[in-house]
C-alpha positions as CSV (number, residue, x, y, z in Angstrom):
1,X,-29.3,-6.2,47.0
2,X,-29.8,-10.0,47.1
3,X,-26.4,-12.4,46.3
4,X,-28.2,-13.6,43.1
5,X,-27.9,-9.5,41.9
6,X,-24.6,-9.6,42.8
7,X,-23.2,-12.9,41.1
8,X,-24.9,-11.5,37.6
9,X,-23.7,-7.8,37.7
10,X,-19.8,-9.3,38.5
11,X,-20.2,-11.8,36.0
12,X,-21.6,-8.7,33.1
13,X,-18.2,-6.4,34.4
14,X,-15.9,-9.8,33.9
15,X,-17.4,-10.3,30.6
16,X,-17.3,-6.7,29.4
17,X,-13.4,-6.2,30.3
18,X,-12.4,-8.9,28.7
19,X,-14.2,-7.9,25.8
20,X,-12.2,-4.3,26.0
21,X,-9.3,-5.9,25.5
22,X,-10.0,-8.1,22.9
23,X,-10.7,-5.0,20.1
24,X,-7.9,-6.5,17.2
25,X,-9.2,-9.4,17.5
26,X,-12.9,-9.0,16.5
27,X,-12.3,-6.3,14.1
28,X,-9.1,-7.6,12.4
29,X,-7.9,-3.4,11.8
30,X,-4.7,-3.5,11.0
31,X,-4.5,0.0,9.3
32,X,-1.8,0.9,12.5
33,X,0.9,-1.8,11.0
34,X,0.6,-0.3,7.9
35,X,3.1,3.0,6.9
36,X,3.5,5.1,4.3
37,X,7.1,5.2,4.1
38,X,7.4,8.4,2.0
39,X,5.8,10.4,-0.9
40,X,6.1,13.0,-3.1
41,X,4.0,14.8,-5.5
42,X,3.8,16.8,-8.6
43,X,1.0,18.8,-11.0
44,X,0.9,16.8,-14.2
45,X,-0.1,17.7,-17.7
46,X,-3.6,16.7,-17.3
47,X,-3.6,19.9,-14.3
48,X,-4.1,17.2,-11.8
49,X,-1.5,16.9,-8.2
50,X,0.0,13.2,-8.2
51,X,0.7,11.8,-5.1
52,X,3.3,8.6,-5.4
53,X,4.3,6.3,-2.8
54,X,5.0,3.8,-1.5
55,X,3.6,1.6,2.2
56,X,5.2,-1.3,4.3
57,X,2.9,-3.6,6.1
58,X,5.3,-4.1,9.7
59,X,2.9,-6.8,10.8
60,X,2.8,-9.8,11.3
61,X,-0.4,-10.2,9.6
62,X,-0.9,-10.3,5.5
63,X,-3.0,-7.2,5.0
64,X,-5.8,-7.1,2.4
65,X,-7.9,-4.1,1.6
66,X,-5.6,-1.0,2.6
67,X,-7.4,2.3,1.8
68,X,-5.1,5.3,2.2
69,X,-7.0,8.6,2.4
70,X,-5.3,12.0,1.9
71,X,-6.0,15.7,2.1
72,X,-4.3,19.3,0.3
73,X,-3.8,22.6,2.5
74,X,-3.5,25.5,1.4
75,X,-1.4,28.2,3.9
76,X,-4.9,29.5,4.8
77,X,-5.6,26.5,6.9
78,X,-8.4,25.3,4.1
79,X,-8.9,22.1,2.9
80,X,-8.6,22.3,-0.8
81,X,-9.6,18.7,-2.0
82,X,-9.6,15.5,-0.8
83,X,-9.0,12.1,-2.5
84,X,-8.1,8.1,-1.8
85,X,-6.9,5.4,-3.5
86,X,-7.1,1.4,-2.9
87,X,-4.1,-0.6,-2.7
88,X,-5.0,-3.5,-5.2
89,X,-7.2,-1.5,-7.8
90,X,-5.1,0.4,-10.5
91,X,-3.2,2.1,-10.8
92,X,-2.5,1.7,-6.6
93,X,-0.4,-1.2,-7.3
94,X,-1.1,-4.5,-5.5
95,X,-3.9,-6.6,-2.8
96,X,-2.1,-8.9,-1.2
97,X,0.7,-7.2,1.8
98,X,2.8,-9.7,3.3
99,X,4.9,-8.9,6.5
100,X,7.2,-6.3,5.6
101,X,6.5,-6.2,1.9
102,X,6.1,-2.6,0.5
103,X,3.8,-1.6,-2.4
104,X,3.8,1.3,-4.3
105,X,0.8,3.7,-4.4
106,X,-1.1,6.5,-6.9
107,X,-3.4,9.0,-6.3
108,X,-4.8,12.1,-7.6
109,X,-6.3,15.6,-6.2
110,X,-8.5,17.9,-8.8
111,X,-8.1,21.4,-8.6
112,X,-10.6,22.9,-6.3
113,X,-13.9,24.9,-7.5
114,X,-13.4,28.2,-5.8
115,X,-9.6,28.1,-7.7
116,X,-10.4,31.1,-10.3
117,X,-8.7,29.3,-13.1
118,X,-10.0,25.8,-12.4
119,X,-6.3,24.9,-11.3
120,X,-3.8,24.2,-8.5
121,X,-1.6,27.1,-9.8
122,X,-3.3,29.9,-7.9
123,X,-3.3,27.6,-4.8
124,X,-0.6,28.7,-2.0
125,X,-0.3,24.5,-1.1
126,X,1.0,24.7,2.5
127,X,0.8,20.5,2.8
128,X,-0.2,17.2,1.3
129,X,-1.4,15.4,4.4
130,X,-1.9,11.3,4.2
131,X,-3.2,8.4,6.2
132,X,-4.2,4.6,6.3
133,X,-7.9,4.3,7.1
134,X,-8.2,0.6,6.2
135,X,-6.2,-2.2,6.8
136,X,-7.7,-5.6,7.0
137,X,-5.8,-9.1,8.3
138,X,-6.4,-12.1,6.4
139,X,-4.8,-15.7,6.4
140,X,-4.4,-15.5,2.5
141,X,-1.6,-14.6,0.3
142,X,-1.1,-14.8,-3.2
143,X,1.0,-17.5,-5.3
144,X,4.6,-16.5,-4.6
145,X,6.4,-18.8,-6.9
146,X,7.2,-16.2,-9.5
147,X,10.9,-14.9,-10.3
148,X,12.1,-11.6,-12.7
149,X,14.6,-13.6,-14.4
150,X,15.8,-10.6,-16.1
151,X,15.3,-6.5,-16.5
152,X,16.7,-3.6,-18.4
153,X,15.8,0.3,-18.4
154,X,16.1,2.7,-21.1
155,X,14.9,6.2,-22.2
156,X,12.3,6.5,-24.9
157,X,13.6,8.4,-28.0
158,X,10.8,8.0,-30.5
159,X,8.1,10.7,-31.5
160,X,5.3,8.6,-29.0
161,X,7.4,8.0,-26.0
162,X,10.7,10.7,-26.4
163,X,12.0,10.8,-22.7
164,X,10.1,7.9,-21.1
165,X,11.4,5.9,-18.5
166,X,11.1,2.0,-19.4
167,X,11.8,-1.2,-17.6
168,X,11.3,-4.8,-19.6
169,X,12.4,-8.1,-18.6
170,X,10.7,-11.5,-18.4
171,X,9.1,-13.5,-15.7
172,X,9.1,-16.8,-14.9
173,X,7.0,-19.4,-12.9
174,X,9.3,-21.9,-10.8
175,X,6.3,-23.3,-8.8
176,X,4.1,-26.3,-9.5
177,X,0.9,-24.4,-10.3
178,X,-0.2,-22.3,-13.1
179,X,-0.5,-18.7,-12.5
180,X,-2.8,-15.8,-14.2
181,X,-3.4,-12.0,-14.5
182,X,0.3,-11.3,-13.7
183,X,1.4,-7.8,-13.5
184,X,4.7,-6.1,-12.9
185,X,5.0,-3.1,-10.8
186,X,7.3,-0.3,-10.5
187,X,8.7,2.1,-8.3
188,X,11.1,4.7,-9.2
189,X,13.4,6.3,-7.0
190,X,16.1,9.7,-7.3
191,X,19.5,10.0,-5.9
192,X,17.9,10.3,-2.5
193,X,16.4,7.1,-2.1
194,X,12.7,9.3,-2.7
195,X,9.9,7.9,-4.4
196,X,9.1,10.2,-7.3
197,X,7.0,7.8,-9.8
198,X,5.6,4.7,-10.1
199,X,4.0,2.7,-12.8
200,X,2.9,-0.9,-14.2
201,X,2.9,-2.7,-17.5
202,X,1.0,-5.4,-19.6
203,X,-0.9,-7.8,-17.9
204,X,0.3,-11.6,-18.9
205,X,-3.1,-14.0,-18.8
206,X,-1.4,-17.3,-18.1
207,X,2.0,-19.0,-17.6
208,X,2.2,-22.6,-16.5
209,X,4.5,-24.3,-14.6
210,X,8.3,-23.3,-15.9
211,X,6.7,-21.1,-18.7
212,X,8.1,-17.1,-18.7
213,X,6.9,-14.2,-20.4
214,X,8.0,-11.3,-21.2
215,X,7.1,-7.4,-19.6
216,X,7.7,-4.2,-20.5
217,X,6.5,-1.0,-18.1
218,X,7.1,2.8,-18.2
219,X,6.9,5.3,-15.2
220,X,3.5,7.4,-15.1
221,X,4.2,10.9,-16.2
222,X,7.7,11.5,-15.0
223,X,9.6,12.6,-18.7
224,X,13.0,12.6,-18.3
225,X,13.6,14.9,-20.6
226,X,15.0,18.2,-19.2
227,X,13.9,17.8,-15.7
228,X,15.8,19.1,-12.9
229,X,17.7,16.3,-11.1
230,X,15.3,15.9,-8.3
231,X,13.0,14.2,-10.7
232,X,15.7,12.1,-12.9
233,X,15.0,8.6,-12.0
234,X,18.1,6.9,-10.7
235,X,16.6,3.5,-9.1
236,X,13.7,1.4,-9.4
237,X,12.4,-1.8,-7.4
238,X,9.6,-4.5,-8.9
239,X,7.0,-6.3,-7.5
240,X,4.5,-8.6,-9.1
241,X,0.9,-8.9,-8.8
242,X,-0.8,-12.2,-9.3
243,X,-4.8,-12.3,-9.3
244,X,-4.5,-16.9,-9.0
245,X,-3.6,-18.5,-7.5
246,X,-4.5,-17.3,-3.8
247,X,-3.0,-19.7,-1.2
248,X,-4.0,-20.3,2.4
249,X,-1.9,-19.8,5.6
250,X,1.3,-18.3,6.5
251,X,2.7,-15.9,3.8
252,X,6.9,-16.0,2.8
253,X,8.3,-12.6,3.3
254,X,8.7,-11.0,-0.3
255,X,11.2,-8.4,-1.3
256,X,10.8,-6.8,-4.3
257,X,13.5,-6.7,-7.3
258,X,15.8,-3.8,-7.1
259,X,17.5,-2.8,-10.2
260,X,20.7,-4.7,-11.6
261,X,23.2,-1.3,-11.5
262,X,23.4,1.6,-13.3
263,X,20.5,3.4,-15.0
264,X,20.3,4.8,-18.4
265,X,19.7,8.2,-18.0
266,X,18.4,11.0,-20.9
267,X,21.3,12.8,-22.7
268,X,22.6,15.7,-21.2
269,X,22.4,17.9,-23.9
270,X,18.6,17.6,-23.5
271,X,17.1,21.0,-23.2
272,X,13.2,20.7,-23.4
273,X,10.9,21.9,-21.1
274,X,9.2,18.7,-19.4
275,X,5.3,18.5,-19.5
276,X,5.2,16.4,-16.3
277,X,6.6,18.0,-12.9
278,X,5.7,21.7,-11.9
279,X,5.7,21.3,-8.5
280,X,7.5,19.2,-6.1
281,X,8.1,18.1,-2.6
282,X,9.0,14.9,-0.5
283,X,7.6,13.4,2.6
284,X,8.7,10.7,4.7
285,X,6.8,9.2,7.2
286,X,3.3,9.3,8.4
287,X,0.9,9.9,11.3
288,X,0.4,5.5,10.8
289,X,2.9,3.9,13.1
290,X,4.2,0.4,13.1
291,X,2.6,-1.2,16.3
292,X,3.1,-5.0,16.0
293,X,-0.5,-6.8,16.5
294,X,-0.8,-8.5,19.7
295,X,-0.4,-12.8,19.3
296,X,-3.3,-14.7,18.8
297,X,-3.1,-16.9,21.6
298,X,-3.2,-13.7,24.4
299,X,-6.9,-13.5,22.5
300,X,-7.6,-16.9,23.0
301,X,-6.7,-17.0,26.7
302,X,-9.0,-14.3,27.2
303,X,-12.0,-15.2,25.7
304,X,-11.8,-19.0,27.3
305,X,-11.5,-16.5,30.8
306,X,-14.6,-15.1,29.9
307,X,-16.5,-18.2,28.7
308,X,-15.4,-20.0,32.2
309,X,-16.0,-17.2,34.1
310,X,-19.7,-16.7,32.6
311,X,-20.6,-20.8,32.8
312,X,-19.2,-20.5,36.3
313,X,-22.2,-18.5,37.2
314,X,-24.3,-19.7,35.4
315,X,-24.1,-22.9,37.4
316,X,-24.0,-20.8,40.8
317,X,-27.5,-19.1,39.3
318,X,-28.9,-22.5,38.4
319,X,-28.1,-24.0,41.7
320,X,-29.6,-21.3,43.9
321,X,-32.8,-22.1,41.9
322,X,-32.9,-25.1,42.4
323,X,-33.0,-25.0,46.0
């Protein structure tokens, strides 16, 4: 084999591992800095199994684009149904993930076709299995200048909304630039610290500079009326979604807004049966785990390696040419 042969096929394997270990930074997958932190889920009145949620992005990268995918077994081993939902596109809560900032998440399973009755009540559920397929990076982040000046909960007593958990307040924008398609987000926790609803509220169009407007949300399905106390909502946390402005560079680490103390809770001489929660259970955890993504500059010193590396023999080719 002639030295010419040679120089090429070392300059190819130089290029090639330093390729290899470049793969975050060409493909920008982030889905391994993003974990679902727990979730729990229940059969509402529609027949359907609700899975609620809630991710952390433990980056150091804002996250757009975060698809979680999910799966029900039955104690047969079978897959039973399969479903997904898009953090960004309600009711999954919110696009933009900042560096540590936690969203909550929805999602819903249909009864499988083989069930004899068309529903999940003849289904032996062994496990609700979950994962982040998608996770992208980007150096965007939405506007963050917007503060929940205020909040209150209560529990619906009317005919329409007897036993419904509701959270209003107001919001208001201390930045310099005007903001639109605003939306507040909940998550609702019980005694444990377990996510065991979520839910958002009216979207506000515009608010300038100083302006606020009000809210007002109520937790999807989850009737507090004579449910057992695995399901009573004793803690919530906000987060607000803001379509524009979206800003460039380095997002500010958001925490959502936890409630202000106690929480109003249904009277306990309630005695209804609730429409909402047939089955439970709680997860924590997932099979995502919360790898920190490699610095940009380790990238960037090994693609100029490469680069010198390949004019290097290009010049060694060129010369033994030329002679």
């Amino acid at each position: 084999m002639n030295k010419t042969v040679t120089i090429f096929l070392v300059i190819l394997a130089i290029c090639s591992l330093s390729l290899t270990m470049v793969p975050g930074a060409l493909s920008q997958d982030q889905k391994g800095n993003v974990k679902i932190l727990d979730y729990s889920y229940y059969i509402d009145s529609l027949g359907l199994i609700v899975v609620v949620g809630q991710v952390q992005n433990q980056g150091s990268n804002t996250v757009i684009s975060v698809i979680i995918t999910g799966s029900i077994v039955s104690r047969d081993g079978n897959d039973q149904s399969s479903s997904y939902t898009i953090i960004g596109v309600p009711p999954a809560e919110i696009a933009y993930l900042n560096p540590q900032q936690k969203a909550p998440f929805y999602m819903d399973f249909y009864p499988p076709q083989t069930s004899p009755d068309r529903t999940w009540n003849s289904i032996d559920i062994a496990s609700v299995n979950l994962q982040v397929a998608q996770a992208n990076a980007t150096g965007k982040y939405q506007y963050p200048d917007l503060t929940i000046t205020n909040k209150q909960s209560s529990i619906g007593s009317t005919t329409d909304d007897k036993g419904v958990f509701w959270v209003n307040g107001n919001i208001q924008n201390t930045g310099s630039q005007t903001a639109s398609n605003i939306t507040v987000f909940g998550t609702f926790y019980n005694s444990t610290g377990a996510t065991i609803a979520v839910g958002y509220g009216n979207t506000v169009a515009s608010l300038s500079p100083s302006g606020s407007a009000s809210f007002k949300l109520g937790a999807f399905d989850l009737n507090q009326t004579g449910i057992p106390a695995s399901k009573k909502i004793t803690d919530y946390s906000l987060l607000i979604r803001v379509q524009a402005p979206i800003l460039q560079g380095t997002a500010p680490v958001i925490v959502p807004t936890t409630s202000p103390g106690p929480i109003i809770n249904p009277s306990p001489t309630a005695t209804s049966a609730s429409s909402s929660p047939t089955t439970t259970a709680t997860h924590s955890g997932s099979d995502s785990t919360g790898s920190q993504a490699t610095p940009t500059w380790i990238y960037a010193v090994i693609i100029v390696i490469a680069i010198v590396a390949v004019a290097a023999g290009l010049i060694v080719l060129s010369k033994r040419k030329s002679k």
